[in-house]
N, CA and C of each residue as an Amber inpcrd file, in Angstrom:
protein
   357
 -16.9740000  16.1080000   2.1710000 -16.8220000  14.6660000   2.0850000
 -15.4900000  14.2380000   2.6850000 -14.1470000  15.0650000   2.4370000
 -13.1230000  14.4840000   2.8850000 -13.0890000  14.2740000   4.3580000
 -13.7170000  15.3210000   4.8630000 -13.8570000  15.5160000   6.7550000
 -14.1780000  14.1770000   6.9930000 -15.0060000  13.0780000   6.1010000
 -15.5810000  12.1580000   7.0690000 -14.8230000  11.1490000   6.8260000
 -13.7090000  11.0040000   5.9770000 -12.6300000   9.7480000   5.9330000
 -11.3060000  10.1970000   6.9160000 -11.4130000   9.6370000   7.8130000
 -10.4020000   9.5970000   8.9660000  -9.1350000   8.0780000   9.1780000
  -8.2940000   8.3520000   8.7680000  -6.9860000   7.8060000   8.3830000
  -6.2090000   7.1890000   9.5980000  -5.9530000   6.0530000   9.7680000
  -5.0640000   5.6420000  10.8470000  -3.3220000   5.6080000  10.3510000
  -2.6650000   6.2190000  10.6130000  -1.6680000   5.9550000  10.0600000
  -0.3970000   5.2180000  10.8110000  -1.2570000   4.5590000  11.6020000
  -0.1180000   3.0160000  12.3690000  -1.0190000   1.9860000  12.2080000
  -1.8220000   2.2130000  10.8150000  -2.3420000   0.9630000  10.9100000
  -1.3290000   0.1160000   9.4660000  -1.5080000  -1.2950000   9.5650000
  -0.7170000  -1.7380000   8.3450000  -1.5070000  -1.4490000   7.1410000
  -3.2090000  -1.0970000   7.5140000  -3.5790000  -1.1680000   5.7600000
  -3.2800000   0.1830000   5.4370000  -2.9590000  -0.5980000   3.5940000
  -2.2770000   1.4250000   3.6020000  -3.6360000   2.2720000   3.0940000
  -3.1460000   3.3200000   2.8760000  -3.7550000   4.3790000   3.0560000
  -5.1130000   4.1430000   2.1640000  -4.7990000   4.3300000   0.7580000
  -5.7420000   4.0590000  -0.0270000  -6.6400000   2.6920000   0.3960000
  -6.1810000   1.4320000   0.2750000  -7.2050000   0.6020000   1.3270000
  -8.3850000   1.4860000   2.3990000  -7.7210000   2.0230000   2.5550000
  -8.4280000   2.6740000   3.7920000  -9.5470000   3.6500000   3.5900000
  -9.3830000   4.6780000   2.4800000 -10.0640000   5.0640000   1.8030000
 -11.2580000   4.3210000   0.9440000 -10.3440000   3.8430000   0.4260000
 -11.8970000   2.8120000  -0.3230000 -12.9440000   1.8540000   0.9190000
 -12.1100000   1.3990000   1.9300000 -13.0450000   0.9240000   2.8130000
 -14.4230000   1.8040000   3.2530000 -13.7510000   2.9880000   3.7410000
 -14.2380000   3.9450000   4.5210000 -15.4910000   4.3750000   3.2050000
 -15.4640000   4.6190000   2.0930000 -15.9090000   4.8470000   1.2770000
 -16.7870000   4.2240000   1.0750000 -16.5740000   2.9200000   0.4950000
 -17.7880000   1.5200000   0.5720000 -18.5140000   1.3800000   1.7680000
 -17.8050000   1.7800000   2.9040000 -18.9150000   1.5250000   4.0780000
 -19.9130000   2.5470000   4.3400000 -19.3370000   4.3460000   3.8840000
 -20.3530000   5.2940000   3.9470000 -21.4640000   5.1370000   2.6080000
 -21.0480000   4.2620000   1.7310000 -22.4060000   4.2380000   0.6800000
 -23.0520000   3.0620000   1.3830000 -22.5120000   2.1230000   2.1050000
 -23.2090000   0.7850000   2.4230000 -24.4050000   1.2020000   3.4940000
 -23.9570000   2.4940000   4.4170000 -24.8860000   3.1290000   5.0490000
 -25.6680000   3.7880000   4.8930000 -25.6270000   4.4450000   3.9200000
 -26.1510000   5.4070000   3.0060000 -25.9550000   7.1490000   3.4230000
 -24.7470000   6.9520000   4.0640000 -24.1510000   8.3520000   4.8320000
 -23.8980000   9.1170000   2.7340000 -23.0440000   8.1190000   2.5200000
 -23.0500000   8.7620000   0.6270000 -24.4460000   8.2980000  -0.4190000
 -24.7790000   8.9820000  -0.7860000 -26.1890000   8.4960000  -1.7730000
 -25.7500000   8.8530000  -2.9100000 -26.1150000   7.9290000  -3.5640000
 -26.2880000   7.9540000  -5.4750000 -26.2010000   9.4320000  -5.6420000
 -25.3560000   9.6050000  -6.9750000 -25.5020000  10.9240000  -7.0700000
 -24.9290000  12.0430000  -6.4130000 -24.7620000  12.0010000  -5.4580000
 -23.7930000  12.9760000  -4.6070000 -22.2700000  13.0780000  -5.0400000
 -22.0620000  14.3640000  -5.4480000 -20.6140000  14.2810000  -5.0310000
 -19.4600000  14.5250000  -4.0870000 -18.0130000  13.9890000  -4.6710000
 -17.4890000  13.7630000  -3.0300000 -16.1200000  14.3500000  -3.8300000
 -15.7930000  14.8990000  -2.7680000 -14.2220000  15.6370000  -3.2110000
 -13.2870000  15.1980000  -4.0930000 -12.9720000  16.3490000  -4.6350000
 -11.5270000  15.6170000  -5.9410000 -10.4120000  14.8810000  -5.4570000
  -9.9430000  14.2720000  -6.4260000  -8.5690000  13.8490000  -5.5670000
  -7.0800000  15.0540000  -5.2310000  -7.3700000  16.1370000  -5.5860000
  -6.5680000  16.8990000  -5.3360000  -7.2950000  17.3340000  -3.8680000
  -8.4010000  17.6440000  -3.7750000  -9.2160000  18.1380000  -2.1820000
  -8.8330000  17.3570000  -1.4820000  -9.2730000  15.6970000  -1.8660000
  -9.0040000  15.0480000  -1.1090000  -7.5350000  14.6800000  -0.5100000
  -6.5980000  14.7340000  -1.1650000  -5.3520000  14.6970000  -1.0250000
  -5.1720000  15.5200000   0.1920000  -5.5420000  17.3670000  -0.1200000
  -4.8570000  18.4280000   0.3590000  -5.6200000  18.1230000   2.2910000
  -6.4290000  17.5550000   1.9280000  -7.4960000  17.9470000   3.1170000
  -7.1700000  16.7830000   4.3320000  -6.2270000  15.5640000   3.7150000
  -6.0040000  14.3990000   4.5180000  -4.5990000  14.4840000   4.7170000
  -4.2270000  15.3570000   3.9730000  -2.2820000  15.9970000   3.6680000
  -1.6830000  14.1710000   3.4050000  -2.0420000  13.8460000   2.4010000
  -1.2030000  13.0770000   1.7290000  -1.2320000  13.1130000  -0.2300000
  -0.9230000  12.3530000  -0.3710000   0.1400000  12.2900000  -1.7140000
  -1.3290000  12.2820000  -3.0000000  -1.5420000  13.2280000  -3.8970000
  -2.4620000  12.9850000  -4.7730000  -2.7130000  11.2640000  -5.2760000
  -1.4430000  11.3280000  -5.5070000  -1.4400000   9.2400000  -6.2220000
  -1.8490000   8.5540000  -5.4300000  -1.6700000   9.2450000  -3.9570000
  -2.7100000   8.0910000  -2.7310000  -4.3870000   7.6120000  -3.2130000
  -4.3590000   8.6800000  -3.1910000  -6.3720000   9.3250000  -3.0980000
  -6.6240000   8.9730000  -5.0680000  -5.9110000   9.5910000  -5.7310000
  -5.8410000   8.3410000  -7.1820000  -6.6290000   7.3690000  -7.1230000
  -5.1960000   6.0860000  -6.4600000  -5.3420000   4.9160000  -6.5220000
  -6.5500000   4.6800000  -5.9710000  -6.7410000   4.8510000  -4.7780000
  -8.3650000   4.4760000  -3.9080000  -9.3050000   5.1480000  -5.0530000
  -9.2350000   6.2450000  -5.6410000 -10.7560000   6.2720000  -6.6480000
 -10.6540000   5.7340000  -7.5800000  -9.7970000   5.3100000  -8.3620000
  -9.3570000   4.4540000  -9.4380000  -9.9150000   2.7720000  -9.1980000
  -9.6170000   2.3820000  -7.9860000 -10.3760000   0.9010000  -7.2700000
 -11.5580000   1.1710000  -7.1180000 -12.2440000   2.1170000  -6.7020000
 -13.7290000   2.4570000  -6.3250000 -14.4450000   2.7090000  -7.9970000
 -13.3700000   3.5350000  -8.9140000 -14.4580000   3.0650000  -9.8810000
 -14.6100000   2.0780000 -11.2120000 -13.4060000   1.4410000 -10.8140000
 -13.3200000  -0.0650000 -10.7560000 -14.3680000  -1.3910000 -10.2310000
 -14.6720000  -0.6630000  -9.4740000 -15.9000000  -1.6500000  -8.2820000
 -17.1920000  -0.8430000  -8.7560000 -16.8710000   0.6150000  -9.9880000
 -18.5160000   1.0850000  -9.8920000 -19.0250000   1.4660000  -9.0650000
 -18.5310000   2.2270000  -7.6240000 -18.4660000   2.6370000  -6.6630000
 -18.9510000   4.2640000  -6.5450000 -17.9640000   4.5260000  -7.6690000
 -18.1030000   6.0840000  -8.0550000 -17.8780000   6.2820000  -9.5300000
 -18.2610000   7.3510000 -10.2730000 -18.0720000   8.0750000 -11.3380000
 -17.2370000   9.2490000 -11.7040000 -15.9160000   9.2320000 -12.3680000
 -15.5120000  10.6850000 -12.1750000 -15.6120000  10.8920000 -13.8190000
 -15.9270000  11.9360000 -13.7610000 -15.7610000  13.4540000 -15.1420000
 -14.9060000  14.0480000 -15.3520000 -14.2640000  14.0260000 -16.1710000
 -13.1450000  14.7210000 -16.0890000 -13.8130000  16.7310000 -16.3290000
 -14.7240000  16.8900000 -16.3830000 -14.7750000  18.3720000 -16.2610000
 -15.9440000  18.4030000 -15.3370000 -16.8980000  17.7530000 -14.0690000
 -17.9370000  17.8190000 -13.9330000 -17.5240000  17.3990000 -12.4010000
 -16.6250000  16.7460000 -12.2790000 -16.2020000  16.1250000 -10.9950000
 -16.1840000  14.4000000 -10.4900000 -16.3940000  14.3360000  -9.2180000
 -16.3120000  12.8780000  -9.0380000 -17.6770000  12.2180000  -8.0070000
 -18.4140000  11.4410000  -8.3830000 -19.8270000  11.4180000  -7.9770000
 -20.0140000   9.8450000  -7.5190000 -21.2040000   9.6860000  -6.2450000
 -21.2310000   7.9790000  -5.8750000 -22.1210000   7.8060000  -7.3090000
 -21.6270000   6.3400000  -7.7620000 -22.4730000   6.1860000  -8.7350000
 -24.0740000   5.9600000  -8.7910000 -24.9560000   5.7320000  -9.5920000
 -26.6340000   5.6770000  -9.3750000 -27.1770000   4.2400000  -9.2100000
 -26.3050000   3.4800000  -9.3770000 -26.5280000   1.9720000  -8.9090000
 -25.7310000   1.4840000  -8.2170000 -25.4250000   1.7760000  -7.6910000
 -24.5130000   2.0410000  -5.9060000 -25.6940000   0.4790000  -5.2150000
 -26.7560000   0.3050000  -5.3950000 -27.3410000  -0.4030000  -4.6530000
 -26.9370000  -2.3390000  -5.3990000 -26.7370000  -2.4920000  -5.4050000
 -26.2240000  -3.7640000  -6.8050000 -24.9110000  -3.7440000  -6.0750000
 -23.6830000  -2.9820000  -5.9970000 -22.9850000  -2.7300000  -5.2640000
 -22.4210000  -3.1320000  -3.8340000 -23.7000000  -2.3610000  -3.4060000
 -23.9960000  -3.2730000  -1.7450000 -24.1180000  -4.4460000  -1.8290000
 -25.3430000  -5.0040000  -2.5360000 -25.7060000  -5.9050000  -2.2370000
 -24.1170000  -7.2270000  -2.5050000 -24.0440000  -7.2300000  -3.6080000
 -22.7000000  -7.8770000  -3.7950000 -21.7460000  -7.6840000  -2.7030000
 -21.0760000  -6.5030000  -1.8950000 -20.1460000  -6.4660000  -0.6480000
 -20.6650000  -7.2240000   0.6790000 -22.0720000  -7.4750000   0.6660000
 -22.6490000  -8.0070000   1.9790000 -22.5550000  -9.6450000   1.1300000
 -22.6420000  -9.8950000  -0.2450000 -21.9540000 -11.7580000  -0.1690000
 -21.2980000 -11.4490000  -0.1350000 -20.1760000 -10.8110000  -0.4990000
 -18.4610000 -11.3980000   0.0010000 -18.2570000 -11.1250000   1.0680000
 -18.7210000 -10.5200000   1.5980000 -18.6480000 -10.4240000   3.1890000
 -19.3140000 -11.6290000   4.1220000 -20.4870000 -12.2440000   3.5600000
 -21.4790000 -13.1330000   4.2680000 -20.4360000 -14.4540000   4.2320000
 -19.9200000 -14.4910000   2.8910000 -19.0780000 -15.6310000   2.4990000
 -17.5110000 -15.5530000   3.1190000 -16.9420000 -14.8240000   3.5400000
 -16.2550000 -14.7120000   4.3770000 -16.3590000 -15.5320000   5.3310000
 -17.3680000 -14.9670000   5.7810000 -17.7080000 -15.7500000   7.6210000
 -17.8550000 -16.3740000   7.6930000 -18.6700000 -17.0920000   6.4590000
 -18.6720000 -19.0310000   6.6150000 -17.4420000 -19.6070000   6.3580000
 -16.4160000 -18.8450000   5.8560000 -15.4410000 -19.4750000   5.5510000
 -14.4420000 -19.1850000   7.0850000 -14.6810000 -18.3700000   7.7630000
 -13.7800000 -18.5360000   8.8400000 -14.4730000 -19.5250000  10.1140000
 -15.9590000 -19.2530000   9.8240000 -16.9430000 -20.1720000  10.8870000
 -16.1340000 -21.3530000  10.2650000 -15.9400000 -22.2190000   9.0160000
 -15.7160000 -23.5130000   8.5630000 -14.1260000 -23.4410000   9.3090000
 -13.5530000 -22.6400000   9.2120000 -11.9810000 -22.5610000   9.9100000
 -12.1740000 -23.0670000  11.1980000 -12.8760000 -22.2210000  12.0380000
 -12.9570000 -22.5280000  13.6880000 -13.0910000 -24.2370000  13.7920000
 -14.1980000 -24.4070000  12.7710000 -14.9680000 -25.6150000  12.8760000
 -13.1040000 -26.7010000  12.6600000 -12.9520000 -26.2910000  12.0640000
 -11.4090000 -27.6820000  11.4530000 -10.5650000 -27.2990000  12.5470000
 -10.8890000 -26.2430000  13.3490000  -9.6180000 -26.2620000  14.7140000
 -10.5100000 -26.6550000  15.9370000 -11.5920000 -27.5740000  15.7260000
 -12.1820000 -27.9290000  16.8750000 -13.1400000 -27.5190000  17.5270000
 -13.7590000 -26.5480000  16.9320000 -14.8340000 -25.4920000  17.5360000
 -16.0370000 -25.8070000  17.0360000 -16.9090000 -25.6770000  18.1540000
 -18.6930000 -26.4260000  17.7930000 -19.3580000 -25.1560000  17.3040000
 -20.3310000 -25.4940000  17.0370000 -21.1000000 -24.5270000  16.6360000
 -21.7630000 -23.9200000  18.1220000 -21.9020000 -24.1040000  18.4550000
 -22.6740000 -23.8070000  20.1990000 -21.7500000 -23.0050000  21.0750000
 -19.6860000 -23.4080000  20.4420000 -19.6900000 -22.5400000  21.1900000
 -19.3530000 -21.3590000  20.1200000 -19.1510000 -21.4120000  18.8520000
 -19.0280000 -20.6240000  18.0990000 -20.5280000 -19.2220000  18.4300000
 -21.5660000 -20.0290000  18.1270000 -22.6950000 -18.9240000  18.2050000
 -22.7320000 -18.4630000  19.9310000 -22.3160000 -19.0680000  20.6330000
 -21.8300000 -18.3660000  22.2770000 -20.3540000 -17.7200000  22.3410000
 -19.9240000 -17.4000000  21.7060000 -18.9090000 -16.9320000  21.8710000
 -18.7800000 -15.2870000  21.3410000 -19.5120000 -15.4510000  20.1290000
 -19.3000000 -14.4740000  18.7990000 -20.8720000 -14.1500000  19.0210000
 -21.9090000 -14.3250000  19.4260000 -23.3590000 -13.9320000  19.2840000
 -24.1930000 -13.6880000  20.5760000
C-alpha cells in the first residue's frame, strides 16, 4: 500500500494532506476496497522515510472522516462503508465548483464562455 502514495515534497501541501488526499482518491477509485488493509504507520513512515507523527496525523484525519479503521492489535483497514464516504467527497467537491463557477460569474464570466473554456 505505501508504494502507491507518492509524495511531492516542493509542494506547499504538507505531507500528511497529501496522504489523506492520495488515500481518499485511491478508495474514491476503488484502487483501496472496503476491508483491505493498508500499511501501519510505522511501514508507512519507514517506506516514505518520513516522521511516524507525519503518517499519524493523516490516519488520525482519515479515521476521523471514517475513511479507515485501525486496531490496535489487528492493524489498519479501509473501512466497510467507505461508499457513504464517497458519495459525500463528490458533494463537497460538486459544491465547490459551483462556488468557483459563481466566482468567475461575479468577475464577469458567462456561462458560454465558462463551459468553452473549462469543457
Amino acid at each position: 500500500m505505501s508504494n502507491i502514495v507518492n509524495l511531492d515534497y516542493t509542494s506547499r501541501i504538507p505531507i500528511y494532506e497529501q496522504i489523506v488526499n492520495q488515500i481518499e482518491r485511491y478508495v474514491a477509485l476503488g484502487i483501496l476496497k472496503p476491508g483491505e488493509q493498508i500499511a501501519s504507520i510505522r511501514e508507512m513512515a519507514l517506506s516514505l522515510g518520513i516522521n511516524p507523527n507525519t503518517v499519524k496525523k493523516a490516519y488520525s484525519i482519515l479515521d476521523t472522516k471514517k475513511i479507515i479503521q485501525m486496531y490496535s492489535t489487528k492493524g489498519t483497514f479501509i473501512a466497510n462503508h467507505v461508499d457513504l464516504v464517497v458519495e459525500e467527497k463528490i458533494k463537497d467537491l460538486e459544491e465547490k465548483i459551483r462556488e468557483l463557477i459563481k466566482e468567475l460569474q461575479d468577475l464577469g464570466c458567462t456561462k458560454e464562455k465558462i463551459k468553452k473554456d473549462l469543457f
